[in-house]
Backbone as CSV, one residue per row, in Angstrom:
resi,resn,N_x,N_y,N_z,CA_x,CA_y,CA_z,C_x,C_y,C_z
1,UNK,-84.846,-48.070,73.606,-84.182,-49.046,72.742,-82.701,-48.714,72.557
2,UNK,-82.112,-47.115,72.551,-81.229,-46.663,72.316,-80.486,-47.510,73.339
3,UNK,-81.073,-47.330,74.744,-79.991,-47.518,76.354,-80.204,-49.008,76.130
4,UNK,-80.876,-49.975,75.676,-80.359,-51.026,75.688,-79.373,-51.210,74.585
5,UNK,-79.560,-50.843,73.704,-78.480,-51.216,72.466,-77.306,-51.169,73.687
6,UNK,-77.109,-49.718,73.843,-75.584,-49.432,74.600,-75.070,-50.340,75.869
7,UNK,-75.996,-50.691,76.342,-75.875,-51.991,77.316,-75.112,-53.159,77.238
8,UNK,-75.894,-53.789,75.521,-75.634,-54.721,75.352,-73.955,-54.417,74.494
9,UNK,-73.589,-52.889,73.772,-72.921,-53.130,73.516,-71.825,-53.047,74.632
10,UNK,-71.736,-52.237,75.089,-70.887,-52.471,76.564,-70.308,-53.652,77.255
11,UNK,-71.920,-54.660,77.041,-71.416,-56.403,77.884,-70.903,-57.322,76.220
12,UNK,-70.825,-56.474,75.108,-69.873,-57.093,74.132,-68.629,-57.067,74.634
13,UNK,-68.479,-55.613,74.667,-66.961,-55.690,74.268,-66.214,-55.700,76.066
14,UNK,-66.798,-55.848,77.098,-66.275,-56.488,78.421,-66.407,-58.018,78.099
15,UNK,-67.376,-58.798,77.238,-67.000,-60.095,77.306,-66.079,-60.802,76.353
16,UNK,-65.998,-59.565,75.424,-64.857,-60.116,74.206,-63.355,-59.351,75.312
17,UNK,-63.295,-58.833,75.841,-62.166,-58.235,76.379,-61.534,-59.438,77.148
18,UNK,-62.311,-60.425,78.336,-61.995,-61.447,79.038,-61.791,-62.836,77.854
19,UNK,-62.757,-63.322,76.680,-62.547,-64.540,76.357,-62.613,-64.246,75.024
20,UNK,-61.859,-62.911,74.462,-61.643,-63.058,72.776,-60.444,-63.890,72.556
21,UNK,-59.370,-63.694,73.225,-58.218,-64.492,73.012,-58.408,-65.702,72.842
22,UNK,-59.366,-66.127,73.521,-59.523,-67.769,73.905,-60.519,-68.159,72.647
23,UNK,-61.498,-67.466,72.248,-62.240,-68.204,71.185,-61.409,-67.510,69.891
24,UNK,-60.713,-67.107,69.837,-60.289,-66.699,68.395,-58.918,-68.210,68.347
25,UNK,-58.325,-68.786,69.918,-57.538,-70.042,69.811,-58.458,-71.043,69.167
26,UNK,-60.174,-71.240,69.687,-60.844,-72.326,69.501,-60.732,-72.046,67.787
27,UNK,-60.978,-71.343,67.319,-61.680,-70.904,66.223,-60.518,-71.500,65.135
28,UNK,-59.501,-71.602,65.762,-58.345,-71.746,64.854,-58.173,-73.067,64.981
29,UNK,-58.718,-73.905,65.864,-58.239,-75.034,66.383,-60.303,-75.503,65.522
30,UNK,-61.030,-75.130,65.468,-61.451,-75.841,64.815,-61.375,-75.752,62.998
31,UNK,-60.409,-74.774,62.604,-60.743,-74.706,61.213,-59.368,-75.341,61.211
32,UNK,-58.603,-75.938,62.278,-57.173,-76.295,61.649,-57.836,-78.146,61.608
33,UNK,-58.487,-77.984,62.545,-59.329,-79.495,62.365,-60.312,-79.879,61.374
34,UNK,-61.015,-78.772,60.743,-61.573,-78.765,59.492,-60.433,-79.681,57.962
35,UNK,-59.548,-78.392,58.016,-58.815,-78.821,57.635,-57.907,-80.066,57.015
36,UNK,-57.660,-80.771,58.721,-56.940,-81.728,58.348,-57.833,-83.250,58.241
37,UNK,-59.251,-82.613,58.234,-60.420,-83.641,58.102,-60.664,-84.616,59.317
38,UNK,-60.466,-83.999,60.464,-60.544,-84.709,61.860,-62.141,-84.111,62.410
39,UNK,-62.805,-83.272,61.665,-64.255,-82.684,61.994,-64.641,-82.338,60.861
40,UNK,-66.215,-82.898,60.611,-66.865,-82.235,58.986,-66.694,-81.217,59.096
41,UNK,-67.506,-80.468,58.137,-67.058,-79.126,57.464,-68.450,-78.319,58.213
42,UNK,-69.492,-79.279,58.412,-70.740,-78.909,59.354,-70.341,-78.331,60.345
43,UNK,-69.304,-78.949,61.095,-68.862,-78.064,62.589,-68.612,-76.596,62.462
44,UNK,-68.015,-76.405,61.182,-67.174,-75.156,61.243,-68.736,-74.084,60.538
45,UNK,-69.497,-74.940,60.029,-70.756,-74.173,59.030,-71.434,-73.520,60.656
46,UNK,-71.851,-74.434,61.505,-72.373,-74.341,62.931,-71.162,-72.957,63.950
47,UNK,-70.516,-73.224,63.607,-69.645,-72.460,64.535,-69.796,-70.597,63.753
48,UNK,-69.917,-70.381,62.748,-70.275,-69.447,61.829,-71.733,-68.733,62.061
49,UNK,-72.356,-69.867,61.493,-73.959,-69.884,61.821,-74.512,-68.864,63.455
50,UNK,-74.277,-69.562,64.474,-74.505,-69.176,65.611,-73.548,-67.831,65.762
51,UNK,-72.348,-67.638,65.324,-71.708,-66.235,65.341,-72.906,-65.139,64.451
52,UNK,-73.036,-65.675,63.233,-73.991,-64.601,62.473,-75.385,-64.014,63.163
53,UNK,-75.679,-65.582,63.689,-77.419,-65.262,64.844,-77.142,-64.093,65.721
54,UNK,-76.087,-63.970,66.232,-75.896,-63.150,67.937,-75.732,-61.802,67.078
55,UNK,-74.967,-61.478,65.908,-74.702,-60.427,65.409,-76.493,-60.095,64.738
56,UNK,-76.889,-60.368,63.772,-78.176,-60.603,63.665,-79.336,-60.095,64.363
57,UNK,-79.093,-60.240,65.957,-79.922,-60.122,66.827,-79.950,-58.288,67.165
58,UNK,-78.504,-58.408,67.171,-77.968,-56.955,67.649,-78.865,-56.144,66.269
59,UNK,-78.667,-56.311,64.967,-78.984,-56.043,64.161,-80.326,-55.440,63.719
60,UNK,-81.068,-56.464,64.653,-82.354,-56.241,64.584,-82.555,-55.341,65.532
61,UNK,-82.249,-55.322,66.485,-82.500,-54.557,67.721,-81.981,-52.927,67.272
62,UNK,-81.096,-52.674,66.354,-80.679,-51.396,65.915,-81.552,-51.056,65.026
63,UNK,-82.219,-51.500,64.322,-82.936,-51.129,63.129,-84.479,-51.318,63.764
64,UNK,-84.687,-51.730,64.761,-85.827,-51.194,65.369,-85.870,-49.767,66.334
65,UNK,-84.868,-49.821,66.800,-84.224,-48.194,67.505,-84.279,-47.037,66.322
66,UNK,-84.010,-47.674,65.066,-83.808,-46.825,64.023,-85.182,-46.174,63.099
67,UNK,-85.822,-47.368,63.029,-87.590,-47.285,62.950,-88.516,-46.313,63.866
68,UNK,-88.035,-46.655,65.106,-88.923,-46.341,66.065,-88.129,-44.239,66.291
69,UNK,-87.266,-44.166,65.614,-86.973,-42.595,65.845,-87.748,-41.845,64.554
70,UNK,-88.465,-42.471,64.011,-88.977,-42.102,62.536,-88.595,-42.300,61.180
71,UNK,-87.796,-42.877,61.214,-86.819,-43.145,59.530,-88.067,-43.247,59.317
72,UNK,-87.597,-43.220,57.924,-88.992,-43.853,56.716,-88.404,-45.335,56.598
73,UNK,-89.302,-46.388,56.354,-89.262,-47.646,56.217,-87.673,-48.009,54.201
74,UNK,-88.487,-47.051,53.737,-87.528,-47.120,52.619,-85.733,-46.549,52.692
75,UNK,-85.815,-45.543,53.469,-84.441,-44.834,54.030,-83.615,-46.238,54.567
76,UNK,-84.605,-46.769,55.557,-84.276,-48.036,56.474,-83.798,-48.904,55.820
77,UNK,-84.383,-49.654,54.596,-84.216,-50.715,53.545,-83.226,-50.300,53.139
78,UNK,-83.111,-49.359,52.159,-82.070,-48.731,51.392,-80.603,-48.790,52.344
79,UNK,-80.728,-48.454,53.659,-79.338,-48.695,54.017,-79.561,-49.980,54.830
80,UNK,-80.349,-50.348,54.822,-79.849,-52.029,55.039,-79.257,-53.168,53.974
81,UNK,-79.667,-52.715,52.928,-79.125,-52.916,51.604,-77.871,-52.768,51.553
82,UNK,-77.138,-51.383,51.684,-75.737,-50.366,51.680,-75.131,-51.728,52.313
83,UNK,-75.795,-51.558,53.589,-74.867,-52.386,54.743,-74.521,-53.963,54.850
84,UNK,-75.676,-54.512,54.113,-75.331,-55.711,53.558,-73.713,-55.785,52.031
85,UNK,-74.014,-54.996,51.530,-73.286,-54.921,50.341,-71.718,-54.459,51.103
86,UNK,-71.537,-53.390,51.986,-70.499,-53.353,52.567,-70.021,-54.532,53.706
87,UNK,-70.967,-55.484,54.636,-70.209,-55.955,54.860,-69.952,-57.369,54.222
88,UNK,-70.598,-57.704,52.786,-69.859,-58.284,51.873,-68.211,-58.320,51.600
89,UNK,-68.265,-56.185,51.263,-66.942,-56.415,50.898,-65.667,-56.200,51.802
90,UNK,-66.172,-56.507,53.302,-65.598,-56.155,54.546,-64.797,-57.713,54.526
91,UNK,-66.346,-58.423,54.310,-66.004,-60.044,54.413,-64.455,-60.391,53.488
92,UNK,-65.117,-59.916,52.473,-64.241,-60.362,51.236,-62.368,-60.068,51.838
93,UNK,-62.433,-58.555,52.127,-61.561,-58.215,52.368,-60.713,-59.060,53.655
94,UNK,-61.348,-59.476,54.881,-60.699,-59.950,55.348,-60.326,-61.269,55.471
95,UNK,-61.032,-61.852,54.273,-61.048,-63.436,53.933,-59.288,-63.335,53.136
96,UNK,-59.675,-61.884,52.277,-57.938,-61.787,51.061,-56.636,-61.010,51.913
97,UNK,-56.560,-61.048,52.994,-55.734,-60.674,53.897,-55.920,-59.886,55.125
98,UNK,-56.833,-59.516,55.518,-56.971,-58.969,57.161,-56.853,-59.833,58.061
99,UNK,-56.422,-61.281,57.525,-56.811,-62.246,58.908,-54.839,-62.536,58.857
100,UNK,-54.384,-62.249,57.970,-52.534,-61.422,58.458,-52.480,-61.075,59.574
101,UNK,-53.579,-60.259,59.520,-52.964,-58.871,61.016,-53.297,-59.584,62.359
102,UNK,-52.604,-59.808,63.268,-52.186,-60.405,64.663,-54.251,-60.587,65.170
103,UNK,-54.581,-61.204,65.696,-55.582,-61.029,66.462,-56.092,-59.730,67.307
104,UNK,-54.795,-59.420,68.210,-54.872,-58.433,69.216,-55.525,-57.760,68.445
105,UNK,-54.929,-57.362,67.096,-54.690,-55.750,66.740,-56.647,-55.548,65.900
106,UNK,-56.837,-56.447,65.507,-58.439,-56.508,65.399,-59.342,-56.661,66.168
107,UNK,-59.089,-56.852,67.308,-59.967,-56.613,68.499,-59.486,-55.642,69.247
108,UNK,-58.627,-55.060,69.232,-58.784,-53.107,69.929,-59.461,-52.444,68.683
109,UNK,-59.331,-53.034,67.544,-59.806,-51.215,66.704,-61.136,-52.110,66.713
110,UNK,-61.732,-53.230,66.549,-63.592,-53.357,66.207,-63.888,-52.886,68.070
111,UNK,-63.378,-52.686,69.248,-63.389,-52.232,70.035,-63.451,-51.094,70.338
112,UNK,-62.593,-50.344,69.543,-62.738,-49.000,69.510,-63.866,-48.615,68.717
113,UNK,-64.536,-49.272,67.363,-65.435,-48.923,66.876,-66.566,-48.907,68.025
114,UNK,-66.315,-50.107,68.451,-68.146,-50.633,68.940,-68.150,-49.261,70.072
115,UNK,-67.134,-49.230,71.014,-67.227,-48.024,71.989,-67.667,-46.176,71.436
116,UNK,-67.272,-46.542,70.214,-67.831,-44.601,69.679,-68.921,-45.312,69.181
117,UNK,-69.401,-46.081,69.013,-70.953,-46.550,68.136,-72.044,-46.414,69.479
118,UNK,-71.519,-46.924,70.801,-72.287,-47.205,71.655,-72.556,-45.494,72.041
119,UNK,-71.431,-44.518,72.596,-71.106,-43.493,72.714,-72.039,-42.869,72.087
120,UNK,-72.355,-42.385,70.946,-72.999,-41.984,69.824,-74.540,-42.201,70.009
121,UNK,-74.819,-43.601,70.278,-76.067,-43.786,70.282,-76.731,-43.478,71.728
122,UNK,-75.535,-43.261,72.779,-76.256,-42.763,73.815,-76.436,-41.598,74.292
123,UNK,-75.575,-40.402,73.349,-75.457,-39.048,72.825,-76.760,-38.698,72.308
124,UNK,-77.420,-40.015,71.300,-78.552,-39.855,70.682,-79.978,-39.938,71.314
125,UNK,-79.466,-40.786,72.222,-80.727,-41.151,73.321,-81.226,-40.401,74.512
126,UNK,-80.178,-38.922,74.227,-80.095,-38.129,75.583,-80.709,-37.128,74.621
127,UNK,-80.199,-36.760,73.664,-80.773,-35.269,72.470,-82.426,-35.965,71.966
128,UNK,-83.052,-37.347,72.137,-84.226,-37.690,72.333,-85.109,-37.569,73.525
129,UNK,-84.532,-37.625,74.676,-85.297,-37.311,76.215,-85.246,-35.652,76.020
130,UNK,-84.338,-34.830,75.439,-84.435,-33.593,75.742,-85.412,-33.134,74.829
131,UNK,-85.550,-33.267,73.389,-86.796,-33.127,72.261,-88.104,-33.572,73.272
132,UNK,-88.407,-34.694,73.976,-89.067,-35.354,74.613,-89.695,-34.228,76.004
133,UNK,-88.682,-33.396,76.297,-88.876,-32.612,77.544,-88.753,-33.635,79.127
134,UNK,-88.103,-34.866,78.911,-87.851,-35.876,79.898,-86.506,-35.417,80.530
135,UNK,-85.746,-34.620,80.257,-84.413,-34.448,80.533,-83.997,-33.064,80.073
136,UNK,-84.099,-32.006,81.126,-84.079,-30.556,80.322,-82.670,-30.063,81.255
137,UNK,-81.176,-30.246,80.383,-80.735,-30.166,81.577,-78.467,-29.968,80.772
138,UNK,-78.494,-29.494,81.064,-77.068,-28.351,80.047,-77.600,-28.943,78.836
139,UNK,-78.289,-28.189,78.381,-79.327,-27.786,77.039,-78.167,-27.130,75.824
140,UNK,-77.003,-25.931,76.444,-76.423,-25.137,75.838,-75.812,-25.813,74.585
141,UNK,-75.604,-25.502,73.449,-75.188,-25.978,72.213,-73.014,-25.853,72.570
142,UNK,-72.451,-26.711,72.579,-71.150,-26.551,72.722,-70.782,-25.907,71.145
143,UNK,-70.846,-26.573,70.359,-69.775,-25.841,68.920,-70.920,-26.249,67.398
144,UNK,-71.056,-25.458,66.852,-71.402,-25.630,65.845,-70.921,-26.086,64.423
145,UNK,-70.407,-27.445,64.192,-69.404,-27.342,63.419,-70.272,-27.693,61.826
146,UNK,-71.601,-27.475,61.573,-72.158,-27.406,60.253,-71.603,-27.146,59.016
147,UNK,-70.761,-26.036,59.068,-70.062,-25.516,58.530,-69.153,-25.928,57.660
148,UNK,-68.385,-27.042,58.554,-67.477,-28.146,58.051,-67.917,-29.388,57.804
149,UNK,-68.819,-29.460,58.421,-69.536,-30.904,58.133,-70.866,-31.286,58.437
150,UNK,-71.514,-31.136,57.483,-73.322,-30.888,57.848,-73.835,-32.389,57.933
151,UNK,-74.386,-32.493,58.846,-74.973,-34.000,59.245,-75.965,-34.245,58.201
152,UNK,-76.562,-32.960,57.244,-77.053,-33.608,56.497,-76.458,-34.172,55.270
153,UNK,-75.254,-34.469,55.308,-74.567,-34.473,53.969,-74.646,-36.526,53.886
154,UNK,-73.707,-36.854,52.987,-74.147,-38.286,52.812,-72.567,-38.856,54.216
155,UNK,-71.538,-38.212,53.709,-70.289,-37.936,54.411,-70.797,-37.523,56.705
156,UNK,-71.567,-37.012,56.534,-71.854,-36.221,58.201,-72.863,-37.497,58.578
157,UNK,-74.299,-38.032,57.739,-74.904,-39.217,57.813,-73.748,-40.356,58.689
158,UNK,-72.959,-40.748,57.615,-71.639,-41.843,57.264,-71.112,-41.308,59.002
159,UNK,-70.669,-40.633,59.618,-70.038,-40.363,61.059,-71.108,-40.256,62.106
160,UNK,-72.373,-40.063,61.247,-73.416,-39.741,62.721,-73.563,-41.016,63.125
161,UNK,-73.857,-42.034,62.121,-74.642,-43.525,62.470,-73.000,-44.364,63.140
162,UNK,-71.443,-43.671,62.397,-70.505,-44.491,63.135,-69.938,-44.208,64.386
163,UNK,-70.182,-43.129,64.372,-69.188,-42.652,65.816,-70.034,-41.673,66.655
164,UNK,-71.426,-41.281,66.012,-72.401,-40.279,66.921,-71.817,-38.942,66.226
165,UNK,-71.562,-38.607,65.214,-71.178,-37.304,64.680,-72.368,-36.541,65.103
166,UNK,-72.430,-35.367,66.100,-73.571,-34.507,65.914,-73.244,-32.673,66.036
167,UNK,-73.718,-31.800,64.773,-72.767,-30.751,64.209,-73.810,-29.923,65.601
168,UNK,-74.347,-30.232,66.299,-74.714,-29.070,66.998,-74.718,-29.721,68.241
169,UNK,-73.797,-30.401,69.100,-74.244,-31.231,70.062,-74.053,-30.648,71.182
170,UNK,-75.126,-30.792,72.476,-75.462,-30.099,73.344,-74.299,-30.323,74.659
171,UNK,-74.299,-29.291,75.575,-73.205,-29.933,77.033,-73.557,-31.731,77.655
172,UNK,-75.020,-31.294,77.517,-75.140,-32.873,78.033,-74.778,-34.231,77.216
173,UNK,-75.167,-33.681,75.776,-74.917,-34.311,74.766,-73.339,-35.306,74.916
174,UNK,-72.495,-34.249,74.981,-70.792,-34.285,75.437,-70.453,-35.529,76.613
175,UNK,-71.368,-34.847,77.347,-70.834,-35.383,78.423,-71.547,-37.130,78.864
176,UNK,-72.469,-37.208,77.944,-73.032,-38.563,78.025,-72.002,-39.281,77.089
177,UNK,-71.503,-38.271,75.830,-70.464,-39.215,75.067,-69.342,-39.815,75.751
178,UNK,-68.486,-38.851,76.407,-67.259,-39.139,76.776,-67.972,-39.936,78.322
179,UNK,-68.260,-39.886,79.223,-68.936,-40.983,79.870,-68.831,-42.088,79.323
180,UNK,-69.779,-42.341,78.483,-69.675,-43.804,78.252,-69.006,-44.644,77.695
181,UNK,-67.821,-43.742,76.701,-66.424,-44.146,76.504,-65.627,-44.707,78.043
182,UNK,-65.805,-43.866,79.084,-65.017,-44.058,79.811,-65.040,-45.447,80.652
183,UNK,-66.623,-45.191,80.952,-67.710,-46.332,81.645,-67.375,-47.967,80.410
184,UNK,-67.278,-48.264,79.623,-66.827,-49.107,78.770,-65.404,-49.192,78.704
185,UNK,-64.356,-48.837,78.869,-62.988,-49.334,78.462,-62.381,-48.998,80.141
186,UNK,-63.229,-48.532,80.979,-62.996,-49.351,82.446,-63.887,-50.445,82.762
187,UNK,-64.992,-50.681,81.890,-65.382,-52.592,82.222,-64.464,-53.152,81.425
188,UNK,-63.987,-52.678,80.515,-63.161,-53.939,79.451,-61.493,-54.333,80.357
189,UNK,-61.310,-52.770,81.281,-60.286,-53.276,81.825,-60.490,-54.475,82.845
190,UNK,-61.677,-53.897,83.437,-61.929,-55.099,84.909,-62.244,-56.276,84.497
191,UNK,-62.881,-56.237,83.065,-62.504,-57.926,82.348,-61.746,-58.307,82.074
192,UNK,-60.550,-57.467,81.546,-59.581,-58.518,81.245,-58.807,-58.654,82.633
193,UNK,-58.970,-58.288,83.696,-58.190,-58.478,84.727,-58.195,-60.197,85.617
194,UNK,-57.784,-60.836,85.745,-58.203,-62.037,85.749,-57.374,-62.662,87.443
195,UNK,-57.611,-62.538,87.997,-57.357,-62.653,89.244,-56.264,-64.587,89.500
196,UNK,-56.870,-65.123,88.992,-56.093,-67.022,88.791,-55.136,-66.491,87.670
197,UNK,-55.296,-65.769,86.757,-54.434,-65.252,85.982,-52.577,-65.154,86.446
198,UNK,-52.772,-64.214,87.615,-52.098,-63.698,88.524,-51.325,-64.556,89.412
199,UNK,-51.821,-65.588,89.944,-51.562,-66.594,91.028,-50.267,-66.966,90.423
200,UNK,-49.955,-67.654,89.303,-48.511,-68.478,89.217,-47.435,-67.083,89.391
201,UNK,-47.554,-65.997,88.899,-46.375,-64.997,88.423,-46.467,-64.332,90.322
202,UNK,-47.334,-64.279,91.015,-47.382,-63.671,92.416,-46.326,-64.697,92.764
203,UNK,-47.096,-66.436,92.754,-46.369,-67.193,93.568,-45.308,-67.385,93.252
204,UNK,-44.281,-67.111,91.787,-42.939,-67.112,91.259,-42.117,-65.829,92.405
């Protein structure tokens, strides 16, 4: 469940890399039409709606990855709760000014998130085949950083689930992380690379 999550997040952020520009134009072009009352207010409820489903989906699909590693069902609730309530005030926040900040600049950093989230969870999915005895293989512990930051804390939790924080993480561990950083922001390049793109500025 882990390697699909990372899959799918991977063909996110290569397909937001090629056509975010373009639906964040639609998006503006239908709330500027909302607006000036040239489309009900249904269009824009629909255009929302179907954004929340696809996120939703992902949603579910994490919290069954999350189930299926043993959480307790209440641990599970309890921060599905958290996470509802935060991205309330995520919403809020960028309803009272984050939507200021240029487009670009919010789609490299939720980009950069989704890439250490994916990273992380496939860090997690490799320290599960090795518990598993499916994958016995640079086992060696690189750094122990407990010390400074214990994964069991609420703070080490808060970095494990965002970015794959893990205070004892193994060579393979490492090397599946930075991999799939790499493997993701070279598909996002070959998406945004656009070949008809190119044609008028070649033929100038």
């Amino acid at each position: 469940m882990l390697g699909a999550a990372v899959i799918m997040l991977m063909w996110h952020n290569a397909w937001m890399a090629r056509h975010g520009r373009e639906i964040a134009d639609q998006m503006r072009q239908v709330g500027a039409a909302v607006s000036e009352g040239a489309k009900p207010l249904t269009a824009l409820a629909i255009v929302v709606g179907l954004a929340v489903l696809r996120e939703g989906s992902e949603v579910v699909l994490f919290l069954y990855g999350i189930m299926a590693s043993g959480t307790s069902v209440s641990s599970m609730l309890a921060g599905g709760v958290l996470g509802i309530a935060l991205g309330v005030a995520f919403t809020a926040l960028t309803y009272f000014g984050l939507l200021a900040i240029p487009n670009r600049y919010i789609f490299s950093v939720t980009s950069w998130l989704i890439a250490l989230l994916a990273a992380g969870m496939a860090a997690q999915a490799v320290h599960f085949l090795n518990n598993a005895g499916w994958v016995i293989a640079f086992d060696r512990t690189v750094w122990d950083s407990s010390w400074l930051l214990s994964e069991g804390s609420i703070l080490g939790r808060f970095f494990h689930a965002l970015i794959g924080y893990t205070e004892r993480p193994t060579e393979l561990q490492l090397m599946v992380y930075i991999a799939t950083l790499i493997a993701m922001f070279a598909l996002m390049r070959f998406a945004r690379y656009s070949p008809a793109s190119r044609l008028p500025a070649a033929a100038e």
